[in-house]
N, C-alpha and C positions, 0 to 999 in steps of 0.2 A: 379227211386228214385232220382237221380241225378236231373233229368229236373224239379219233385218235388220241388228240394230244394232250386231250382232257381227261378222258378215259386213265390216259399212263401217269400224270399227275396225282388225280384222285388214287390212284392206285399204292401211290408211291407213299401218299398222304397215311393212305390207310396202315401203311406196313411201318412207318416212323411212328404211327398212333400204338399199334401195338407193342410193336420194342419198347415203345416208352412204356406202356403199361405193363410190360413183363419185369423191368428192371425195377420200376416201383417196388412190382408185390414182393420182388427179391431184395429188395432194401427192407422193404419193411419187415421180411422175415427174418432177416439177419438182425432188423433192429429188436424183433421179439428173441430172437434168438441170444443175443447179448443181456437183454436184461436177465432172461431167466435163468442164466450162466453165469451169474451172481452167486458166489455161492454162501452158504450159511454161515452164520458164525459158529466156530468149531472150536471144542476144548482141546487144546494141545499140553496142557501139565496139566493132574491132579496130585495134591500135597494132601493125603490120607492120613490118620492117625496110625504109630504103629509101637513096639513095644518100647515104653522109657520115650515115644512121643506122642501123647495125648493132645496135642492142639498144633496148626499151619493157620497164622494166620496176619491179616495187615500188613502188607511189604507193597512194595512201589518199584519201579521202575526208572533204568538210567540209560543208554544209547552209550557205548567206548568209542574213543577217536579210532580204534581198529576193526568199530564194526558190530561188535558183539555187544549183544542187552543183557546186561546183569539184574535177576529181580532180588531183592533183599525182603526176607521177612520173619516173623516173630516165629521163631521152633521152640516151642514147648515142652520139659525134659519132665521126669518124674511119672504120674500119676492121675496128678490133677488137671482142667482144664481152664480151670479158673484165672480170672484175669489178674488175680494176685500170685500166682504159680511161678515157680522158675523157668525160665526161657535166657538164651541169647539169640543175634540178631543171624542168619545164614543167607546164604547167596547160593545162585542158579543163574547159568551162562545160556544165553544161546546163539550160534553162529550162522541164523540162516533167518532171523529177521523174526525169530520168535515160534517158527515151525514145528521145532524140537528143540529137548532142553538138556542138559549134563544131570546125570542119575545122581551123581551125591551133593550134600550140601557142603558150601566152603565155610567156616566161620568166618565171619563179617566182625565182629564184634561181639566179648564173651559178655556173659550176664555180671555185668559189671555193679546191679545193684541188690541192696538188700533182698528184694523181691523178684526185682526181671526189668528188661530190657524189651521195650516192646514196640508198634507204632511205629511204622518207617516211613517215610518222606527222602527222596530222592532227587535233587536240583542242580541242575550244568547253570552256575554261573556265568551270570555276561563277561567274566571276567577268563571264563574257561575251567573252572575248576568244580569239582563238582562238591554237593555238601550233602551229609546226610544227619535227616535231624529224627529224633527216636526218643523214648519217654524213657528216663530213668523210674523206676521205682524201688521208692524203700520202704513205706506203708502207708496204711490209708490217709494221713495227713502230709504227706511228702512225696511227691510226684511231680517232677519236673522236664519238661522237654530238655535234651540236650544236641550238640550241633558239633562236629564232626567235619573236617576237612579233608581232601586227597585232590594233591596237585602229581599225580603219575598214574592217573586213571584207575583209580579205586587198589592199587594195590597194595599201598597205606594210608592209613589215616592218622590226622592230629590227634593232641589229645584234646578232649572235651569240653565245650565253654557251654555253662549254664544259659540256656535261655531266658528265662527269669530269674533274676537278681535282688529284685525288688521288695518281693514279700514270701514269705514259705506258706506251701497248702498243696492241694492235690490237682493239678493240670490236668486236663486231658486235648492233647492234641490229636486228631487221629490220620490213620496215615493218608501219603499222596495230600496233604494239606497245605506247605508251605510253598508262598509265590512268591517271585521277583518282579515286582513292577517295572513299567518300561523305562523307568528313570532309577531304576538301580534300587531301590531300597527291598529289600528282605521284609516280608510281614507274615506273621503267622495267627491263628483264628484260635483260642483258648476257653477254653470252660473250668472255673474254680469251683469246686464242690464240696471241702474241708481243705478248715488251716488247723495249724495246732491248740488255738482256743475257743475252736468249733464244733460242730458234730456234723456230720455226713447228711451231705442235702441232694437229694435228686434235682434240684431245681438250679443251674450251674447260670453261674455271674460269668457270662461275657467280654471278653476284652480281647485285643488284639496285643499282638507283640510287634515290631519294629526295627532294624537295624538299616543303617547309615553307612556303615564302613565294612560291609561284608560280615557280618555276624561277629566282631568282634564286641560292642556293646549292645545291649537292647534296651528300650523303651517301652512303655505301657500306655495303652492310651487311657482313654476315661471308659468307664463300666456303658455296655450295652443297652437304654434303659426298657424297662419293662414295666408298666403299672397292670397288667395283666397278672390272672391265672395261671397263663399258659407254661407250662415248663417247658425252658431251653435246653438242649446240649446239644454236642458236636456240630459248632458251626464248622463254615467253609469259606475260602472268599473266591472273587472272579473281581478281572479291573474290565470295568467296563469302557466301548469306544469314545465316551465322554467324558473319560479318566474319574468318575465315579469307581467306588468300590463298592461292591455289594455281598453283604453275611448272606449265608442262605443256613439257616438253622434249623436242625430236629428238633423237634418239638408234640407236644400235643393237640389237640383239636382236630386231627385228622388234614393238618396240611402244615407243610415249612414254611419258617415264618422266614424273613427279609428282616436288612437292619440295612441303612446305606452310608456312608461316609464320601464328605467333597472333599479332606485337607489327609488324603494318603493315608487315612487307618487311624487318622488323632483321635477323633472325637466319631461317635454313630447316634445316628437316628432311633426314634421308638423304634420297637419292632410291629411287622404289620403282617398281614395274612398272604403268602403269596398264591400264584394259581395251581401250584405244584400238589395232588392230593400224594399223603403220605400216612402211612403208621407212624408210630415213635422209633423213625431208624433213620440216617445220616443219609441225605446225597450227594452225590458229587456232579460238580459244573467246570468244563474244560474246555476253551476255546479251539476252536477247528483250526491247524493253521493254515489250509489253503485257502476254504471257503469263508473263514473270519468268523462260521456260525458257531453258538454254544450247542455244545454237547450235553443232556445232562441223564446220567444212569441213576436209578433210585426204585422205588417199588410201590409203582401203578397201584394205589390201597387206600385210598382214602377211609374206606373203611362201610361204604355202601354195599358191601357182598359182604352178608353173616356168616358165611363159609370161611372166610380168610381173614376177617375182620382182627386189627391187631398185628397178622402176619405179617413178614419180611418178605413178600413173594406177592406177586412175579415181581422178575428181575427185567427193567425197562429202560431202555433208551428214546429220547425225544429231541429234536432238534428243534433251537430258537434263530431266527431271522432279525430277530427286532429284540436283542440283548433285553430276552426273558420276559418279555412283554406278555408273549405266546406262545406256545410250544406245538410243534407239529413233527410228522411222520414219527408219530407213536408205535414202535414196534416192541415185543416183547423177546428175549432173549431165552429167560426160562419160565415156566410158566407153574412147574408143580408147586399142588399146594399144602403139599410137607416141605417143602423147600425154605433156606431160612438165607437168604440173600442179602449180604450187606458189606461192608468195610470195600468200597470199588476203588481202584487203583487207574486211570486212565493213560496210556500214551502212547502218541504218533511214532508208530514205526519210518513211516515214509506217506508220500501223498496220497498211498491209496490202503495204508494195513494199520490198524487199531490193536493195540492191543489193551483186553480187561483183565485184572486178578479182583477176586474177590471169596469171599467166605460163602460155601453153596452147600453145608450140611443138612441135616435134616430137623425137624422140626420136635416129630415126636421123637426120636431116638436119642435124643440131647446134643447132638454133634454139630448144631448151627455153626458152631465159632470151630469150630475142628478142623472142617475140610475146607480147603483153597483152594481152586480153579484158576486157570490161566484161558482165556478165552482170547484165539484170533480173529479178526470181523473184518471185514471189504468195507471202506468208506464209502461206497455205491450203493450198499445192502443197507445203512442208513437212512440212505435218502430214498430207494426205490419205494 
C-alpha cells in the first residue's frame, strides 16, 4: 500500500510537471507570436507632385479636441520646385487616428508672401489653444518665421505676429520645430543666412527665439558660438529631464553637432560633435510621452559607405535612454539609395501609434523635396 501511494504521488507529480511545461511552451509562443505581430511601419498618404503642383512639402501635425489630426503643409503652385516658389500652406484631416486621410486639400493659409509661405510647425498650447508658426517669404534677404493663433480648433486663425522683430535677414525655421517648455515659455531654434547689408552665406548664425506671454512678444538670445569650420544649419531643440536645453544641429563633418543652454534658450554653449553620424541634412528629436525616451529620426550616413555618401537615405529611427548620451534599437524605415529623406514631422497619436511626414522623393529624378509621405509606426516596432 505504501509503494501504492508513492507510485500515485510520483505519478501526479509527473502529470503537474507537464501541464506546467505545456502552458510554458504555449506562453512562449503566444509571446513569439505577439512580437512578430508587430506590424511594420506603413505609408498611409503619399503628397505626389501633379499639374500647377510641383512640390508637398514640410507640414506637421495637430491632434482636434474631436478627435481628428489635421497635417498642414507647404503645396507648391506653378512650375517650379524651388524653395523660393509660390506655395500656400494646405491641410489633410484624418478621423481614424491617422489610417486614412480626406482626398483634397483645405486651404490653411493663402500664400500671403512675396514668395510663399512655407515651413509648418503645429503646437496645442498649455493654455489649449493651438499655434501655428510658418516662414513668411519675401526674398532672399527677408524671411521671417510667423505665428498664428486658433482658439475654435483650427477653424480660424489670428492675424500674424512676426516672430522676429529684432533685426531683418533671412530665417530659417524648419518645420515640427517650435516647443513649449514645461514652464510655459515658447522657444523656437533659427538660422540667419542674409540680411539686407549682406550676401548669402551657407554658414547660418544660430540663435534661439523666446516668448513669455504666449507668442505675443519675442526675444533673442545671444548667437550660437562657433570657432570651427563646421557649417551650421537647421537646428532643433529638446528640453532635457535636467531642464537643460539641447541644439542638435545639421551640419558638416559627417555628424550633428550639439549646443546646450542652462537659463531656457538665453545664452548657448560652443558647439560640440554629437554621437549622431549624419550627412548635411536636419534631424529631428521627440520625447516619447509614455516611456520619457528620445525619439530621434534622421539619416543613418555618416558618410562611411561611398555608395551613399553625402545622401539623405536611409531614413532611421533610434531611441535614447539616457537623454542622448546613446542611442539604441537602431532600425531603418527606408532604406533606398535613391531615396532622398528629410524635413521629419514626429507625433503621438496615442500610447501606442506614431505618426511620420516627411519628404521621400527621389534622388536622381530631382523630386527629393517634391514628394511627402505620411508614415504610421507601432511604438512596440520601435523598441522591438
Amino acid at each position: 500500500m505504501k509503494s501504492s501511494s508513492i507510485l500515485r504521488f510520483d505519478l501526479s507529480r509527473n502529470t503537474l510537471f507537464i501541464i506546467s511545461a505545456l502552458l510554458f511552451v504555449l506562453a512562449c509562443s503566444n509571446e513569439v507570436k505577439k512580437v512578430t505581430d508587430i506590424p511594420e511601419p506603413k505609408t498611409v498618404l503619399k503628397l505626389s507632385p501633379s499639374e500647377n503642383n510641383p512640390r508637398n512639402s514640410e507640414g506637421d501635425f495637430v491632434t482636434l479636441k474631436d478627435g481628428r489630426i489635421l497635417y498642414v503643409y507647404s503645396r507648391y503652385t506653378g512650375d517650379s520646385s524651388s524653395d523660393d516658389a509660390p506655395a500656400f500652406l494646405a491641410g489633410r484631416y484624418s478621423v481614424d487616428g491617422g489610417k486614412t486621410w480626406t482626398s483634397e486639400d483645405k486651404m490653411i493659409i493663402p500664400n500671403e508672401g512675396e514668395m510663399n509661405v512655407m515651413s509648418v510647425s503645429l503646437l496645442r498650447l498649455q493654455n489649449g489653444e493651438i499655434a501655428l508658426f510658418y516662414l513668411r517669404k519675401n526674398s532672399a534677404e527677408d524671411c521671417i518665421p510667423m505665428m498664428r493663433i486658433s482658439r475654435d480648433e483650427a477653424k480660424t486663425w489670428s492675424e500674424p505676429v512676426p516672430c522676429i522683430a529684432d533685426r531683418k535677414g533671412y530665417f530659417v525655421l524648419n518645420n515640427d520645430r517650435v516647443i513649449q517648455l514645461k514652464d510655459g515659455r515658447l522657444i523656437m531654434p533659427v538660422a540667419l543666412h542674409n540680411t539686407p547689408e549682406g550676401k548669402w552665406n551657407s554658414q547660418g548664425d544660430l540663435f534661439s527665439y523666446y516668448s513669455d506671454d504666449n507668442g505675443i512678444s519675442w526675444y533673442s538670445s545671444t548667437k550660437v558660438p562657433n570657432a570651427t569650420d563646421i557649417i551650421t544649419q537647421e537646428p532643433g531643440l529638446i528640453e532635457l529631464k535636467d531642464g537643460r536645453l539641447m541644439m542638435y544641429i545639421r551640419a558638416t563633418g559627417g555628424f550633428q553637432q550639439l549646443s546646450f543652454s542652462s537659463d531656457r534658450g538665453e545664452t548657448w554653449s560652443h558647439i560640440e560633435t554629437s554621437n549622431i553620424p549624419s550627412p548635411l541634412s536636419p534631424a529631428t528629436i521627440e520625447r516619447i510621452p509614455v516611456t520619457r525616451d528620445l525619439l530621434l529620426v534622421w539619416n543613418n550616413n555618416g558618410g562611411s559607405n561611398p555608395e551613399i555618401k553625402g545622401q539623405r537615405t536611409p531614413l532611421t529611427t533610434a531611441i535614447s535612454k539616457d537623454e542622448g548620451k546613446t542611442w539604441d534599437y537602431i532600425k531603418n524605415i527606408d532604406t533606398d539609395p535613391d531615396g532622398w529623406y528629410c524635413y521629419t514631422a514626429i507625433h503621438f497619436v496615442d500610447d501606442q501609434h506614431i505618426l511620420l511626414s516627411n519628404c521621400a522623393g527621389s534622388s536622381s529624378q530631382g523630386t527629393g523635396l517634391s514628394v511627402t509621405e505620411l508614415t504610421l509606426m507601432d511604438k512596440l516596432w520601435l523598441y522591438n
